[in-house]
N, C-alpha and C positions, 0 to 999 in steps of 0.2 A: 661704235663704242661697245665695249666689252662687258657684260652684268658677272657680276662678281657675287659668289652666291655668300650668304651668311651663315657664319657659323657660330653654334650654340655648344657651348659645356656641358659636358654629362650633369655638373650639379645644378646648373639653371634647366636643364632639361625634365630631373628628378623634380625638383623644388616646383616647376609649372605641373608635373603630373598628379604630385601630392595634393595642388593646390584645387586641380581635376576632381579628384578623389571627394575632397571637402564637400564641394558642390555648395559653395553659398552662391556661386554666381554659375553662369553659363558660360560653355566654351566659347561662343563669340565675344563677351564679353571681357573673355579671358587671354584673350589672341588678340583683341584692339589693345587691352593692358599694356602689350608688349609687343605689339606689331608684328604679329603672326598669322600664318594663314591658318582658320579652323582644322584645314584640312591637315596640316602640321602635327598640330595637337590633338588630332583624332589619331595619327602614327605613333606620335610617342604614346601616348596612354596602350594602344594596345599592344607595341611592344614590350612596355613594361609588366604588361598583363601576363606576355607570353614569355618573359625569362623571370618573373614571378618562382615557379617551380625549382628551376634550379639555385635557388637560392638554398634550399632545405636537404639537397643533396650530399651524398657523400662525397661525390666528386668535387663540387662545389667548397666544401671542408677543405678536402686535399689540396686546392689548389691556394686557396687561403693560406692553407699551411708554408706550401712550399715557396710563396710569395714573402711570407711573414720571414722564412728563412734564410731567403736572400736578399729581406731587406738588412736582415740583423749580420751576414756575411759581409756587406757593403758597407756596414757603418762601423763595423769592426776593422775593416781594412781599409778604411780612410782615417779612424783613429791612430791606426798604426801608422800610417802615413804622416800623420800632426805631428805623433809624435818623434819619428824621424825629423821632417823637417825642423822643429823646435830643437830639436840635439846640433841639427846642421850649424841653425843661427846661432846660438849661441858658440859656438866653438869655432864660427867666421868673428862673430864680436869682438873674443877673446884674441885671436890670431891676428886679426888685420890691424888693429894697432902697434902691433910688434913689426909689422912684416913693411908696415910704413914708415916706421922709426919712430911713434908719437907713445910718450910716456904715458901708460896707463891705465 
């Protein structure tokens, strides 16, 4: 039988380490919550510890940017897209009643 490992989301991973951070309870405590091994959430906390810095970086900036850039490139050119296809449909609407012979 094959063990199948489990996988955690970046944001349940942030949200346990914040929760870390708080400290009204302990990490055992905090790893039974969610069935986790301590040893888990002793990784995640201190990697979050160690990309902490690049947060505040320039490069860090930049890449925000250029991310932010081609999210706005992407939704510009699926707008354009909409709006094509919305020109298609309508101009099949208008056509294919003609083209079947039904008055309308």
């Amino acid at each position: 039988m094959a063990n199948t490992r489990k996988t955690y989301s970046a944001r349940l991973k942030a949200e346990i380490v914040r929760e870390i951070w708080r400290e009204p309870r302990s990490i055992s405590q905090i790893a039974a919550q969610y069935g986790i091994y301590p040893n888990q959430l002793y990784t995640w906390r201190d990697q979050a510890v160690a990309g902490l810095p690049d947060l505040f970086t320039a490069q860090a900036a930049q890449t925000l940017a250029q991310q932010q850039a081609a999210h706005a490139a992407a939704v510009e050119q699926l707008y354009a897209e909409i709006g094509r296809l919305t020109t298609d449909l309508s101009w099949l609407k208008k056509k294919l009643p003609r083209s079947l012979g039904l008055s309308g």
